[in-house]
N, C-alpha and C positions, 0 to 999 in steps of 0.2 A: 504494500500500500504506500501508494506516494503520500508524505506529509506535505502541508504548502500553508504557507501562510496566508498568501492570495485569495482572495474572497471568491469563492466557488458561484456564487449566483448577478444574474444580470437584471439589471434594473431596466432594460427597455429594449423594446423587439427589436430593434435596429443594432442593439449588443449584442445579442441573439445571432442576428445574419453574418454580421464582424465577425464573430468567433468562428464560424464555420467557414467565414471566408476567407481566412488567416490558415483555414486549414490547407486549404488546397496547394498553399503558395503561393501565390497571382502572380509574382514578378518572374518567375522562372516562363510560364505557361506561351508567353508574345516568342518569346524565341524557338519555341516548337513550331507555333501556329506559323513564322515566316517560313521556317522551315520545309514545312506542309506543304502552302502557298506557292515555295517556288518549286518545288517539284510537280504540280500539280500544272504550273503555269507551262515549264517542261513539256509533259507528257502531252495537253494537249494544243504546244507548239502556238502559244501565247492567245487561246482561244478558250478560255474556261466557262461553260458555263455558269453564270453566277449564284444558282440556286446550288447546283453540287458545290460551289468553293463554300456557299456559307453553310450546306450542312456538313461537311467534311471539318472544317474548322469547327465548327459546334460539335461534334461528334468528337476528333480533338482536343479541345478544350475539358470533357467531361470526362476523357480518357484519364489525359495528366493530372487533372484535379481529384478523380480515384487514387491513383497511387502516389499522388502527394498528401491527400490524409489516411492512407494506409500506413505511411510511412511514418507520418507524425504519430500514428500509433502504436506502432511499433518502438520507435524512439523518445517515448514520452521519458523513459526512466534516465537516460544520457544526455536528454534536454535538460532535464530537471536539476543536473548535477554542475549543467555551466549558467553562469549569470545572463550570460545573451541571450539564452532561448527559455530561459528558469518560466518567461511570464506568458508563452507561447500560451492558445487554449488548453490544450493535452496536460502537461504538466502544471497547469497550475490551477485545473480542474474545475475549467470553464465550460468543457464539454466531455462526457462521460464517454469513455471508449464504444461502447456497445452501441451509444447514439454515432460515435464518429462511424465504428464499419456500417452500420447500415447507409448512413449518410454514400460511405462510397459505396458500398454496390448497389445502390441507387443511382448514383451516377455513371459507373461502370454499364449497369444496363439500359440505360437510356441512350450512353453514346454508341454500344453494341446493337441497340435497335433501331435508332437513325442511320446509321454506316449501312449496316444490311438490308436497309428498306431503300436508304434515297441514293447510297452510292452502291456498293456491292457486299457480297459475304466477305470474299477477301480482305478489302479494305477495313470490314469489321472484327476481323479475327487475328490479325497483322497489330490494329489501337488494341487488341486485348492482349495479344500478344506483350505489347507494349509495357500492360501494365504489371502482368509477370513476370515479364525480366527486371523489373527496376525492383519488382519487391522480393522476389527470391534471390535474385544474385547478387543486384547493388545492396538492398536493405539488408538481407538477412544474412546473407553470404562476405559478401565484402566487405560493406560498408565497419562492418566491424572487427576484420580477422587481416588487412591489408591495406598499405597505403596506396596502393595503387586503384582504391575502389572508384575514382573520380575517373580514372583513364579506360579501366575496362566497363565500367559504368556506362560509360559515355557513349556505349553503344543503344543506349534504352533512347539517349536522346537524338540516334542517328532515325529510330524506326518511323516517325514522323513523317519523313521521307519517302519510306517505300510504301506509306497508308494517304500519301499523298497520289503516289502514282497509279499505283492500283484503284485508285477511286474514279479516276481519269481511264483508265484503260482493262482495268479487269483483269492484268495482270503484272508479272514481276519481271522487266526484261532484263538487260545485262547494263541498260542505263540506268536503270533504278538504283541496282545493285553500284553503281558506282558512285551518282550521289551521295546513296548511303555511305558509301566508303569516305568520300571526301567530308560530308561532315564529320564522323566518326574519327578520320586522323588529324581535322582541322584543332576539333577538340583536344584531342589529344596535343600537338603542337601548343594551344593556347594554357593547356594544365603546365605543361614543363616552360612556356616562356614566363610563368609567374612565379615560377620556383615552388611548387603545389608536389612534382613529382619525386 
């Protein structure tokens, strides 16, 4: 049981939406979605239709925002132990873990049910894919046993990419696939020029 001196309850609905909005991450979530976007602009050769861009990005947005409060739940108790994350929802039990998973797989299946209605199954299974690689390898796996979990990680944040392209095309060709790669080693590049690796 985490202890917290932090007052556990909100005084108004709008505290309420904050805290669960705090979960998802929101600042990380615009660098998947360009990600998305230009692979998508790619595939169909600067011709998007604008109803799949916006539910493909919504379908994105609900993916990452899954396994961004997955992950705060999983890491509520290593939040709780550093002063910068001490006041995050999770750890300082603003929001009740069993509220947060439902909260994501709630989101997990709404963005798996727009992808496979407005874009494709592929596309849909590719953003789910997504969201179990980031929480079994990056969250559960690395994130805790290697420093290197930002670098191998960084592949969760390449798939955006090929759930871009497949929404566009209905499948995975050898461009996708290299997209992907290029964001994947771009990252990687950008972790060791910070001195991160």
């Amino acid at each position: 049981m985490i202890e917290t001196n932090v007052s556990r309850h909100h005084e108004t609905f709008f505290q309420v939406v904050q805290s669960y909005y705090q979960l998802t991450k929101p600042r990380i979530i615009p660098l998947l979605l360009i990600t998305t976007a230009g692979s998508m602009w790619i595939a169909a050769k600067g011709e998007v239709d604008p109803l799949l861009l916006l539910v493909t990005l919504t379908g994105g947005t609900m993916a990452a925002a899954s396994a961004q409060t997955i992950n705060c739940v999983y890491d509520r108790d290593i939040d709780y132990d550093m002063e910068r994350t001490r006041h995050r929802p999770m750890p300082s039990g603003k929001v009740q873990p069993r509220d947060a998973l439902i909260f994501a797989i709630a989101l997990a299946t709404i963005s798996f049910t727009l992808l496979a209605v407005f874009a494709n199954l592929l596309a849909a299974l590719l953003a789910f894919s997504g969201i179990v690689f980031y929480i079994l390898v990056y969250t559960h796996w690395l994130k805790r046993h290697t420093t290197q979990n930002i670098v191998v990680g960084g592949a969760a944040g390449a798939i955006p990419a090929l759930v871009g392209w497949a929404a566009v095309t209905g499948t995975l060709s050898w461009s996708a696939w290299l997209i992907f790669a290029i964001v994947f080693l771009s990252g990687r590049v950008a972790v060791k020029s910070t001195g991160c690796w």
